[in-house]
N, C-alpha and C positions, 0 to 999 in steps of 0.2 A: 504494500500500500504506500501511495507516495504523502509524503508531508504535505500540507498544504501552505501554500504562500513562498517556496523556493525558490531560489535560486537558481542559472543552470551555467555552466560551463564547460564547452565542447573544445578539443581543437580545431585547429585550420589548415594543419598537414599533422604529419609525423613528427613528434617532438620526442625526448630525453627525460624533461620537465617540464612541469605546468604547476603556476602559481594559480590556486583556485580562488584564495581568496586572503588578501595581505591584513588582516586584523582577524580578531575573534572572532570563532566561526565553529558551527555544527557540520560536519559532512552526515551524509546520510546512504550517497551511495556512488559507488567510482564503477563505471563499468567504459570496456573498450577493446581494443584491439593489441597484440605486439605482432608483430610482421615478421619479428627479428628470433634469435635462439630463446631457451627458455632463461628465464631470469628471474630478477627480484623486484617487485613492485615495492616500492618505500611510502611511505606518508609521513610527513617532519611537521610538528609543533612551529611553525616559521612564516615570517611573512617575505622571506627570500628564500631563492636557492642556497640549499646549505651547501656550505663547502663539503668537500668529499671525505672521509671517513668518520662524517655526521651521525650517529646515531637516529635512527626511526623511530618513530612514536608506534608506528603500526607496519607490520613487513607479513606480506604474502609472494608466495612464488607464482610464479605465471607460464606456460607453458610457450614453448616454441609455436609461432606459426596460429596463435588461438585466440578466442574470445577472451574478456574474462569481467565478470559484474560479484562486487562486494558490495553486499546490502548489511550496512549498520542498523537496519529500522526505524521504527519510527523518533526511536528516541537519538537515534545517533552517537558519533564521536562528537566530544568536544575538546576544541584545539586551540589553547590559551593565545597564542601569538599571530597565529594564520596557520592556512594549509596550505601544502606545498606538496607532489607528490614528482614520483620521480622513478626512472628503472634506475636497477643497479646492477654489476655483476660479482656482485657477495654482498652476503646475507646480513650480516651484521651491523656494517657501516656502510655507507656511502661511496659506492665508485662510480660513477655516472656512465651508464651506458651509452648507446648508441641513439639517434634519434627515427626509434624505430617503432613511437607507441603511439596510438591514437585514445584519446581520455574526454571521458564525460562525466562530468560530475553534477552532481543535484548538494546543494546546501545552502544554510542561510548564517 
């Protein structure tokens, strides 16, 4: 079920990174595409791109070549600083991958 009264933000090509939203903010749901090998979706507490071996608020993997939609529901993450999400190629911190992802997000 989606929230009512959201937000939305799409790409416009294939990106690496995408700043969803530079202040305080709920995501609710990130869904999209990698075109590229399988990797690491990141989400960073941040109103920039964090520098690389950044720590993630939220880390899923993503498969090579695949869809991929994470639904926080109705209540959502909440991300003190902004949200930012981003691929990486290791799990734990930040190493910026390729610009190979396409991202849509829903928040307010």
């Amino acid at each position: 079920m989606e929230p009512k009264n959201v937000n939305y933000d799409d790409s416009v090509a294939y990106e690496a990174s995408a700043i969803i939203k530079d202040s305080s903010g709920t995501l609710y749901r990130l869904m999209g595409y990698n075109s590229g090998g399988g990797q690491f979706l990141q989400l960073h507490d941040s109103a920039t791109v964090p520098a690389d071996n950044a720590v993630p608020k939220v880390l899923i993997a993503i498969a090579a070549t695949a869809n991929f939609d994470i639904d926080l529901g109705e209540i959502g993450r909440l991300f003190n600083n902004g949200i930012v999400v981003c691929n990486s190629s290791t799990e734990a911190t930040k190493t910026i991958g390729a610009a190979d992802c396409w991202f849509s997000a829903w928040y307010k």
